[in-house]
N, C-alpha and C positions, 0 to 999 in steps of 0.2 A: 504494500500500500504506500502510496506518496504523498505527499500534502499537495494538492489542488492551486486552493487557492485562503486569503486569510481574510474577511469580514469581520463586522460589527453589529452585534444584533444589542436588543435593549429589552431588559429582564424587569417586567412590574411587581412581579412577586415572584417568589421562591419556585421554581421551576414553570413560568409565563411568560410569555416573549410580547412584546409588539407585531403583531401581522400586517398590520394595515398604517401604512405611516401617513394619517388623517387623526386630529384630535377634531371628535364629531359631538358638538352638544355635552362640552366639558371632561369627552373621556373617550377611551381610546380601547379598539380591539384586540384583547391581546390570548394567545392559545400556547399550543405546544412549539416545541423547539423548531421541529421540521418545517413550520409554515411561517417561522417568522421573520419581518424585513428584514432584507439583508443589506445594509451600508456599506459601501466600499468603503469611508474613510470614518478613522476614531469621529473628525470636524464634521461630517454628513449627521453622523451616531448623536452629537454634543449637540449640534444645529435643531435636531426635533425633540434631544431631552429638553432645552432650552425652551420650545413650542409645549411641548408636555408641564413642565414646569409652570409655565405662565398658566396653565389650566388648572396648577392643582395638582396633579397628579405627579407621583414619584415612580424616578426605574435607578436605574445603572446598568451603565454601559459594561458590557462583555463580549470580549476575542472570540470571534469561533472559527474554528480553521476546518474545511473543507477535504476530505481526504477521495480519493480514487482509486480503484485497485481494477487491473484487468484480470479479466479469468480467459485463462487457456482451454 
């Protein structure tokens, strides 16, 4: 397996991600790991806690690195 590639997703509670990077009516969608936005940069990630923030609502940003493996 190799590493892909490395993103930034935004955790609102303990195993929740942000999905949908829209703060709608003071709060925001957020589900499992697999579906959640993926930010290329930390400044994308900080840019919508920042938007999140202004609503209210709390996360932290966290690295998720992408991995790939081929099958023979």
């Amino acid at each position: 397996m190799e590493e892909l590639e490395t993103v930034y997703v935004i955790e609102t509670l303990e195993d929740l991600y942000v999905v949908e990077d829209e703060v709608f009516e003071g709060k925001v969608l957020d589900g499992v790991l697999e579906l959640a936005t993926q930010f290329n940069s930390r400044r994308e990630a900080n840019d919508f806690l920042a938007e999140m923030s202004e609503a209210g609502i709390s996360g932290k940003i966290k690295e998720a690195k992408i991995f790939i493996k081929v099958m023979k």
